[in-house]
C-alpha positions as CSV (number, residue, x, y, z in Angstrom):
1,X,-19.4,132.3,35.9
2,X,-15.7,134.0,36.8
3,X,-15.6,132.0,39.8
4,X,-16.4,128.8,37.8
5,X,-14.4,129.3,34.8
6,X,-11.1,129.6,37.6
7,X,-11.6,126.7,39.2
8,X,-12.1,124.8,35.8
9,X,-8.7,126.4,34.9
10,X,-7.0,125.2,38.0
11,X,-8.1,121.8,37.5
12,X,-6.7,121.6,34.1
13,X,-3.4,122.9,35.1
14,X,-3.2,120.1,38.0
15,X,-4.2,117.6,35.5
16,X,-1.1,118.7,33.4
17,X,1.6,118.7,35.9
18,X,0.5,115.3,37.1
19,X,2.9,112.1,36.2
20,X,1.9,110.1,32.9
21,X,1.2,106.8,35.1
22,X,-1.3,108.8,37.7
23,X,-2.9,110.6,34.6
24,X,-3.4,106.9,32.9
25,X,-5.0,105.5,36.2
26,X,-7.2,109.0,36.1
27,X,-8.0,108.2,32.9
28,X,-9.0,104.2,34.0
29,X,-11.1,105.6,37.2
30,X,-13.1,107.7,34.7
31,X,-13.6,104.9,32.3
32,X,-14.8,102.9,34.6
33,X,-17.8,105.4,35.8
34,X,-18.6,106.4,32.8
35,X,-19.3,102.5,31.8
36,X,-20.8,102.1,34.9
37,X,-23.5,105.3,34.4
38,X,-24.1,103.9,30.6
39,X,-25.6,100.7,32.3
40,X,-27.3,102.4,34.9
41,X,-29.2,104.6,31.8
42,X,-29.4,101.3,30.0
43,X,-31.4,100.2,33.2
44,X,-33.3,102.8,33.7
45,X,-34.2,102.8,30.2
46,X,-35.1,98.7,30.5
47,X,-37.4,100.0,33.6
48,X,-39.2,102.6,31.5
49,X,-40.5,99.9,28.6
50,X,-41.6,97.5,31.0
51,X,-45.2,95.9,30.4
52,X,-47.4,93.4,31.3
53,X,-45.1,90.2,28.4
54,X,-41.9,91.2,30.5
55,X,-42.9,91.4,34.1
56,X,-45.4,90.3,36.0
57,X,-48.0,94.0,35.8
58,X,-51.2,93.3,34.7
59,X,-52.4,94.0,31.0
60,X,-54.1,96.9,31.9
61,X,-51.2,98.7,32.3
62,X,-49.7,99.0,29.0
63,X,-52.5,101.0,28.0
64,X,-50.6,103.9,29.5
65,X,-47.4,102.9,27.3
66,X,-49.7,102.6,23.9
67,X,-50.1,105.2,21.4
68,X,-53.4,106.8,20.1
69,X,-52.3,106.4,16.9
70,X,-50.4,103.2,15.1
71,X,-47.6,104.3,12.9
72,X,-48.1,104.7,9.1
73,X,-45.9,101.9,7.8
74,X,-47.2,99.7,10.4
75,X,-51.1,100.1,9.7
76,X,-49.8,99.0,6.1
77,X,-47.8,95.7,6.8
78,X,-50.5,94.6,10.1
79,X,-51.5,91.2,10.0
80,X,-55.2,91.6,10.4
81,X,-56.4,89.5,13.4
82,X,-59.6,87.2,13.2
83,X,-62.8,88.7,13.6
84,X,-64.8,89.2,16.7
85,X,-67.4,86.7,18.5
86,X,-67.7,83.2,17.9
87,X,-65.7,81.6,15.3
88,X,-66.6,78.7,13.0
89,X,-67.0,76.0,14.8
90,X,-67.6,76.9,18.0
91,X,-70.6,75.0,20.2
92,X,-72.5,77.8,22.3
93,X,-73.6,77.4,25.9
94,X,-77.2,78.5,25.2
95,X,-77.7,77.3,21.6
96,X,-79.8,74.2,23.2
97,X,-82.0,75.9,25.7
98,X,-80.8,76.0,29.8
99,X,-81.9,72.7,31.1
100,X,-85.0,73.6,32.7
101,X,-88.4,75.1,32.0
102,X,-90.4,76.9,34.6
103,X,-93.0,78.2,33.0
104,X,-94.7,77.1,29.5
105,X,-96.4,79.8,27.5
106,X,-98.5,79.0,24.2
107,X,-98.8,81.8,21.6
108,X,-102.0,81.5,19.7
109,X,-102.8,83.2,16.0
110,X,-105.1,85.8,16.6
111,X,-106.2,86.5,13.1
112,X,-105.8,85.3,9.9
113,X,-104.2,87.6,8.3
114,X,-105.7,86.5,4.9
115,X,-109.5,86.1,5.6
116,X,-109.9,88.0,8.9
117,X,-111.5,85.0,10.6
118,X,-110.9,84.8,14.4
119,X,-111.4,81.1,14.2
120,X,-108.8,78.2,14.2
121,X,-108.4,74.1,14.0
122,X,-107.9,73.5,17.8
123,X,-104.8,71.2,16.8
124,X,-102.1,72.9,15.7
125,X,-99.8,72.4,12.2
126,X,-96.5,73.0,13.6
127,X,-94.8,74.0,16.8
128,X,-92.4,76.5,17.2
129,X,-90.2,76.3,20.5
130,X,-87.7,79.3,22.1
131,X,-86.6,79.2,25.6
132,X,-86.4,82.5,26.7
133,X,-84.4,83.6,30.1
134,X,-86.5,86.9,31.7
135,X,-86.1,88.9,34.5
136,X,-89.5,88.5,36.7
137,X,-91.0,91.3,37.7
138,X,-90.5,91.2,41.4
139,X,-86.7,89.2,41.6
140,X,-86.7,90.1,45.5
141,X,-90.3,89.3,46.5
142,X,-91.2,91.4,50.5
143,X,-93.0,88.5,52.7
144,X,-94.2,89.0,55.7
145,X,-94.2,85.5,58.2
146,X,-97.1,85.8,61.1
147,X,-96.1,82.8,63.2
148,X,-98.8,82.3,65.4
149,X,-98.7,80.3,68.7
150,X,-102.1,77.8,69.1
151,X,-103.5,75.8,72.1
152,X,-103.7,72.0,71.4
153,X,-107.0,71.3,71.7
154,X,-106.2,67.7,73.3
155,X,-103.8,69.2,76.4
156,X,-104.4,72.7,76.1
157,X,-100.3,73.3,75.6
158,X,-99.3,76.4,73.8
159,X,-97.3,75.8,70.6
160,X,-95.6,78.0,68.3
161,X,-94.8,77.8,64.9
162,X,-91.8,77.0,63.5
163,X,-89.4,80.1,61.1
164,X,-88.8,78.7,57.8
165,X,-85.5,77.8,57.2
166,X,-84.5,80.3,54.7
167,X,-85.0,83.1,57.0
168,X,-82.7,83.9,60.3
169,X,-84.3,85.3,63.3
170,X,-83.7,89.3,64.1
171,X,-82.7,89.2,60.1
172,X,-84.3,91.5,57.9
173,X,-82.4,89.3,54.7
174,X,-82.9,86.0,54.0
175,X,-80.4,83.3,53.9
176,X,-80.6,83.3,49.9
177,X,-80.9,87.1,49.5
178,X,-78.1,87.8,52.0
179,X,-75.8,84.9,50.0
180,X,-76.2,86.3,46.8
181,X,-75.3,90.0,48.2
182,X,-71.9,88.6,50.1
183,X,-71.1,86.7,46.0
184,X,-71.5,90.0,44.8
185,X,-69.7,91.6,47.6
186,X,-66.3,88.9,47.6
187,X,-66.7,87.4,43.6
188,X,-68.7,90.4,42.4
189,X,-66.7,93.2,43.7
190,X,-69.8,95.3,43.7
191,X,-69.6,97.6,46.4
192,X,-71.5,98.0,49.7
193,X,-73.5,101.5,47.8
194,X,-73.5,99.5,44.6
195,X,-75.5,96.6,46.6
196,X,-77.8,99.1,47.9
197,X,-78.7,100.6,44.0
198,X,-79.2,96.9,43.2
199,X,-81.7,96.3,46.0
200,X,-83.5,99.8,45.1
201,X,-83.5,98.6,41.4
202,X,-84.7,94.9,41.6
203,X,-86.4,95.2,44.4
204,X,-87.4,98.9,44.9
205,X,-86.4,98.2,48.9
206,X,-84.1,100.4,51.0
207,X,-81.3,98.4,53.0
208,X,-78.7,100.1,55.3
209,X,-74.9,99.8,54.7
210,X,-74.9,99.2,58.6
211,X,-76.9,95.6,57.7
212,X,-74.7,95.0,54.2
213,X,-71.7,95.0,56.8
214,X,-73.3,93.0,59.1
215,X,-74.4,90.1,56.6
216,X,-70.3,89.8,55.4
217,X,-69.2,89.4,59.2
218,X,-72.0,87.0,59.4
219,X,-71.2,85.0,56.9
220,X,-67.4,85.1,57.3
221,X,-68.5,83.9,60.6
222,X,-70.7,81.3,59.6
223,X,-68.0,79.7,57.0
224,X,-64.6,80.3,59.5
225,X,-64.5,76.7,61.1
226,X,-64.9,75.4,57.1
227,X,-62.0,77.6,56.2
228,X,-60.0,76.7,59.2
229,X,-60.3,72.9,58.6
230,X,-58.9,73.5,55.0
231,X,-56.1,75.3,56.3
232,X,-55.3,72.0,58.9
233,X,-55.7,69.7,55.9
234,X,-53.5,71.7,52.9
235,X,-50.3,71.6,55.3
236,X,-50.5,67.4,54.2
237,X,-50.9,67.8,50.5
238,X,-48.3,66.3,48.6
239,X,-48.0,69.6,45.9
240,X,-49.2,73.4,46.1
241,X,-48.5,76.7,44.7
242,X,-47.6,79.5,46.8
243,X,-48.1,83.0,46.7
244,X,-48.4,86.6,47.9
245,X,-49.7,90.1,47.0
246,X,-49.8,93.3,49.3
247,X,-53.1,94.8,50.8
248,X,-53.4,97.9,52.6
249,X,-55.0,97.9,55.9
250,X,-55.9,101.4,57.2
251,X,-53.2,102.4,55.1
252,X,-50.8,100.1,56.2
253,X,-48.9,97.6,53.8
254,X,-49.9,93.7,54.8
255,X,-49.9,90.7,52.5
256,X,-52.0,88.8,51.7
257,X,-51.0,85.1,50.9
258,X,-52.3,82.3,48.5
259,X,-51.6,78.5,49.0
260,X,-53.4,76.7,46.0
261,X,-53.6,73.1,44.6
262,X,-56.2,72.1,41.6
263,X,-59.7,71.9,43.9
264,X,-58.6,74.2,46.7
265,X,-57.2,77.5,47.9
266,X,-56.8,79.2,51.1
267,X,-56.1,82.9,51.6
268,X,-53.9,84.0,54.9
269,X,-54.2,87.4,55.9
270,X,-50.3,88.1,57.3
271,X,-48.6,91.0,58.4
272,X,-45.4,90.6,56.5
273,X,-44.1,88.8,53.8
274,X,-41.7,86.9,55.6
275,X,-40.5,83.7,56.2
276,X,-43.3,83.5,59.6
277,X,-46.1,83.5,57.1
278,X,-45.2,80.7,55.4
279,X,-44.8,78.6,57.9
280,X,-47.9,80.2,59.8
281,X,-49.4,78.4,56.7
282,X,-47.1,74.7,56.3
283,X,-45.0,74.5,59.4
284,X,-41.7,74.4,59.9
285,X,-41.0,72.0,57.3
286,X,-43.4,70.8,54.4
287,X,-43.4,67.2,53.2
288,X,-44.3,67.9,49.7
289,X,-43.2,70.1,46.3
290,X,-43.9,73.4,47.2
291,X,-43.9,76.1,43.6
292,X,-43.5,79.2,44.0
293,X,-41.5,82.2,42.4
294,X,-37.6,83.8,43.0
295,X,-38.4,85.4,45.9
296,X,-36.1,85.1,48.7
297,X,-38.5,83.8,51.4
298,X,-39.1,81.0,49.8
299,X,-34.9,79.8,49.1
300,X,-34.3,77.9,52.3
301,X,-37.3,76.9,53.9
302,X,-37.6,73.1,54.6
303,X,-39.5,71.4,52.0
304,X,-39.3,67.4,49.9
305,X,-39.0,69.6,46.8
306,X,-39.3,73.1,45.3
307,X,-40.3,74.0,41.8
308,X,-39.6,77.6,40.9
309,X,-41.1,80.0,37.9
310,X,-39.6,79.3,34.7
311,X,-42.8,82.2,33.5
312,X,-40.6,84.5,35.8
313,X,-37.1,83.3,34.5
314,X,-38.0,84.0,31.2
315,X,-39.2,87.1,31.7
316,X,-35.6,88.1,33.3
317,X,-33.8,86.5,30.4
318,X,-36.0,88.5,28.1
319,X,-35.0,92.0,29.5
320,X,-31.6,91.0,28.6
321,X,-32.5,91.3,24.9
322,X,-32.6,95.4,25.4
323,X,-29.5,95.5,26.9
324,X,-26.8,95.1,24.4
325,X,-23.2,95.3,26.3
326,X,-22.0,92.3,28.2
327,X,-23.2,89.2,25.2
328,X,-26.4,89.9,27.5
329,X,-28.8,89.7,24.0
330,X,-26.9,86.5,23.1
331,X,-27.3,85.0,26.8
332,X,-30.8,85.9,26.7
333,X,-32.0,84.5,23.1
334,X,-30.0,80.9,23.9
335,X,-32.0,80.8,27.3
336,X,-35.2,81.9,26.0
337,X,-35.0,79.2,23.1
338,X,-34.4,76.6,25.9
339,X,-37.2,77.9,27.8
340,X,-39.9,78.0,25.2
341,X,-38.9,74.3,24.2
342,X,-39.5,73.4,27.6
343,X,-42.7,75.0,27.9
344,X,-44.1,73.4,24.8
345,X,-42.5,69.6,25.4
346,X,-44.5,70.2,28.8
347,X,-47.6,70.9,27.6
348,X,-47.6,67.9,24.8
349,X,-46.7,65.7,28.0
350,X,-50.1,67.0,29.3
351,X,-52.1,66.1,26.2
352,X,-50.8,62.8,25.5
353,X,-48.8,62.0,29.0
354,X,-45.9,59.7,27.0
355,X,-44.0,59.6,29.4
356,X,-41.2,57.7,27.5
357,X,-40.8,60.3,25.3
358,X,-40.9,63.4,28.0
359,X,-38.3,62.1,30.3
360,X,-36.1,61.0,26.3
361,X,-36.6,64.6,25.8
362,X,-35.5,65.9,29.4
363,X,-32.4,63.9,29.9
364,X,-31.0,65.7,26.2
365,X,-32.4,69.1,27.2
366,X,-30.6,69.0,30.6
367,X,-27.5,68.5,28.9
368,X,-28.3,71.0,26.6
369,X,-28.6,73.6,29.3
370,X,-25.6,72.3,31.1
371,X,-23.3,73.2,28.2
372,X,-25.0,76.5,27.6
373,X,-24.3,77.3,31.3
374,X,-20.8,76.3,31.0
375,X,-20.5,78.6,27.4
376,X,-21.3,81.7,28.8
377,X,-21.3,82.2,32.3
378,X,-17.9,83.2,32.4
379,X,-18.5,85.5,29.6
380,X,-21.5,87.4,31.5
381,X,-22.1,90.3,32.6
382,X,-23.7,91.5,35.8
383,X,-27.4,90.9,35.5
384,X,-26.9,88.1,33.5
385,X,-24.4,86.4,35.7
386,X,-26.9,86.7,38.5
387,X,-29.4,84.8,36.2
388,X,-26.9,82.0,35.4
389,X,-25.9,81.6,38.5
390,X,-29.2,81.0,40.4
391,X,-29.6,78.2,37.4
392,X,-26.5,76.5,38.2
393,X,-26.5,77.0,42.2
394,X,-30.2,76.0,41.9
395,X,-30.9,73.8,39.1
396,X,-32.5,71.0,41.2
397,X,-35.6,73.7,41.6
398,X,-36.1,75.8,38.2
399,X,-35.8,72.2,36.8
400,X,-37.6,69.9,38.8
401,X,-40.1,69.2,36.1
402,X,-37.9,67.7,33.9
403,X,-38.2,64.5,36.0
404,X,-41.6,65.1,37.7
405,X,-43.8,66.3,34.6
406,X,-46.7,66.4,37.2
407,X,-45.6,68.9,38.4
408,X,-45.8,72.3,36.4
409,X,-43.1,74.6,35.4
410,X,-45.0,77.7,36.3
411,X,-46.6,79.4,39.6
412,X,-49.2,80.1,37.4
413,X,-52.1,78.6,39.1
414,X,-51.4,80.6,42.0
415,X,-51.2,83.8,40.3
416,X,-54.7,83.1,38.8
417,X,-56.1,83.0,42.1
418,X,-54.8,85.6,43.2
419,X,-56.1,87.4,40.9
420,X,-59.4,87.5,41.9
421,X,-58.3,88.6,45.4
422,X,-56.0,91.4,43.5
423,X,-58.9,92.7,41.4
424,X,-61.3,93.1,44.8
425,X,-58.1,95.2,46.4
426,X,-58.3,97.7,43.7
427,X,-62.0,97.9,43.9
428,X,-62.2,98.3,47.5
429,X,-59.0,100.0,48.1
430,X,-58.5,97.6,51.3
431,X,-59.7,97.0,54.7
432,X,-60.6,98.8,57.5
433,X,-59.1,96.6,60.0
434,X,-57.4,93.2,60.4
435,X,-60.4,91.6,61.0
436,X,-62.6,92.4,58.1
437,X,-59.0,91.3,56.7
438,X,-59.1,87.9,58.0
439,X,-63.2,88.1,57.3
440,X,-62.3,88.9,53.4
441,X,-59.6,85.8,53.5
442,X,-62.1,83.7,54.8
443,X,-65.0,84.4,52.3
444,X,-62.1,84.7,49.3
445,X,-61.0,81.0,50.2
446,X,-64.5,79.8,50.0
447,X,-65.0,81.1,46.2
448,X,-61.9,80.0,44.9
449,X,-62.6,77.1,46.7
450,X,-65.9,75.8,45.8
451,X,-65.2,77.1,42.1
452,X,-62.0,75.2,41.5
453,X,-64.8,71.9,42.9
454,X,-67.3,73.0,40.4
455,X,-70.0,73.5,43.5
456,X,-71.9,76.3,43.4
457,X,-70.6,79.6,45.7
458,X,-74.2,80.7,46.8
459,X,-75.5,77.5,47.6
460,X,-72.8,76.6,49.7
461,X,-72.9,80.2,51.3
462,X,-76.8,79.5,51.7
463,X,-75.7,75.9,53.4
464,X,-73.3,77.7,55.9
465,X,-75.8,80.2,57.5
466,X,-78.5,77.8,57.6
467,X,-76.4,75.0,59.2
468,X,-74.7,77.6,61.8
469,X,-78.3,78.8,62.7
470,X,-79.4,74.9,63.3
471,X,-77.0,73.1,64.7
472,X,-73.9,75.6,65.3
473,X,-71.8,72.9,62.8
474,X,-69.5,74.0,59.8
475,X,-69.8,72.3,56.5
476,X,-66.2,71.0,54.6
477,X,-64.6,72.5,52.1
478,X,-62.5,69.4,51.6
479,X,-62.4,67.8,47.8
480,X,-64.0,64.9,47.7
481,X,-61.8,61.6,47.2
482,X,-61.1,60.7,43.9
483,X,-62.7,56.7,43.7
């Protein structure tokens, strides 16, 4: 503390023999750090109260940033919200029945409940009808094919009998049973011990996670030249939607990338998230309007047109609202307001497509944002200078809606299915090596797929293994042309 206090001592006494004009540039230097560490606690701060409405974390985070307990004044003035279930109005999905009837059940009156007789008018007064879904008894029914080999009794030749289709020689599963377990496995995320409960509780059999592996490869396998000609045939779409997400591979970091349009997606398993990924998945150059987010892979490459994330912008602009030096909570409610209005002249384009009115709209809203640009980004400070410039250096992409209302504002569509591939990630925690990587890309592509086609995943699963086993052929993935 002696030793301390000293030195403290003779730094005061230097700081008093030094000229006024060195003190007053001391005095500047410190200013200047001291403004600097107040917006690097305002940062930090900004960091802390991040959640799932100002970045791009899922939902289920902020349960870790939410108290037990509301506050007192605000469990008084809390809007209550509407009630749970079905509200007025609303058509149900089984309210009608299911579309089929397999099995037809009459209930007959045993006894009259007034006179005790047993005996009824064989016609009945009324009918009362309820469809019913049940679990049978036996859902995974054990059969046991004897294909026996006969002599023709005309030649005397030795024929054998024909497997059924829906079973695979040297396969204990069949084709339907072993599709249904890969859905689960890829759409379900239901683990490979999970399956085996299932199988032990629907069908009180015992199933190896040796063959549960085996039927994924298979499959993956059996859909690969499907998936392959979807990738050939995406790099000549005139629009899609880009995106990536990491995935650990023996506890490695690789990517995993999404290239999307409204009836297809195709996953790419990649080992970075660099700029030889993307075109692994367009080529060099892609004739079409590619949308994707900020990131920097994407600023440069070789496309006809690029539509970036206003979602993502506005979720910049609306951390500038919590940092208060710099006009930054000015510069951020102007650009919010501009965004939201875009947002919600875009969507009445998509319910009553006027375009007269849209492109009316856009050429005053450009303007709008022009002048706003030119109002404060002389007047901005660091993070929001970096926003306003990356809307004036690339305004021809954050904007490219404006005259193209086909094409969305947002990378949304991606994210959504990625989501699906995101959620399986956290489930599984990964994969165990790069193939069952490219396997899992493969069999992910085919669910989005078929699902954003309306088909049905298992069927087409059940289609795939059956048509590999027959004639070694693939089935397509392609949409079907619009007539």
């Amino acid at each position: 503390m002696r030793k301390r206090k000293k030195h403290l001592e003779f730094n005061i006494n230097q700081i008093q023999q030094l000229p006024s004009e060195q003190l007053l540039n001391l005095i500047m230097q410190q200013q200047q750090v001291i403004e600097e560490l107040q917006q690097e606690v305002e940062r930090l701060k900004l960091s802390l109260q991040q959640n799932s409405k100002t970045t791009s974390k899922p939902p289920s985070t902020d349960l870790l940033l939410k108290p037990e307990k509301p506050p007192a004044d605000k469990e008084q003035t809390k809007v209550p919200k509407r009630k749970p279930g079905g509200q007025p109005g609303h058509q149900g999905k089984t309210r009608f029945g299911f579309g089929r009837v397999d099995r037809h059940e009459q209930l007959l009156p045993q006894e009259c409940p007034k006179c005790g007789s047993v005996e009824f008018i064989e016609a009945p007064v009324a009918v009362e009808r309820k469809q019913v879904a049940q679990l049978v008894a036996h859902p995974i029914e054990v059969v046991e094919y004897q294909r026996q080999s006969c002599k023709c009794v005309h030649c005397g030749h030795t024929h054998t009998a024909d497997w059924p289709d829906e079973i695979v020689p040297g396969q204990d599963l069949g084709v339907g049973l072993q599709s249904l377990l890969v859905w689960l496995g890829n759409y379900g995320h239901l683990s490979y011990e999970k399956q085996q409960e299932l199988l032990r509780e629907l069908g009180g059999i015992e199933v190896g996670v040796g063959t549960l592996v085996a039927t994924n490869a298979r499959m993956a396998q059996a859909v690969k030249g499907s998936v392959d000609r979807l990738r050939e045939w995406v790099k000549g779409q005139p629009r899609v939607h880009v995106d990536e997400s990491p995935w650990p591979v023996l506890g490695l970091k690789e990517w995993l990338w999404v290239t999307t349009g409204q009836n297809f997606c195709v996953f790419h398993p990649g080992d970075t998230r660099s700029r030889a990924e993307l075109i692994a998945q367009l080529g060099e150059s892609f004739d079409g309007v590619l949308s994707t987010d900020d990131y920097s892979v994407y600023n440069g490459y070789s496309v006809k047109a690029q539509q970036k994330c206003l979602a993502h912008l506005r979720r910049h602009f609306k951390k500038l609202l919590k940092l208060k030096r710099a006009n930054n909570q000015a510069i951020g409610q102007a650009f919010l307001d501009l965004i939201d209005e875009a947002f919600a002249q875009h969507q009445q384009w998509r319910q009553t497509h006027n375009d007269s009115i849209y492109h009316t709209w856009a050429i005053e809203f450009k303007l709008r944002v022009t002048l706003t640009l030119k109002r404060w980004i002389g007047r901005a400070g660091y993070e929001a200078g970096k926003l306003l410039k990356s809307l004036r250096d690339k305004a021809e992409q954050w904007w490219y809606f404006l005259d193209h209302p086909e094409v969305p504002p947002d990378n949304n569509l991606a994210e959504r299915n990625l989501r699906l591939a995101v959620t399986k990630r956290k489930v599984s925690g990964g994969s165990r090596s790069m193939k069952r990587f490219a396997q899992t890309a493969d069999l992910l592509s085919v669910v989005q797929t078929c699902r954003r086609q309306g088909r049905s995943v298992i069927e087409f699963f059940q289609a795939a293994l059956m048509t590999q086993t027959s004639s070694g052929q693939s089935l397509s993935l392609l949409p079907e042309p619009i007539p």
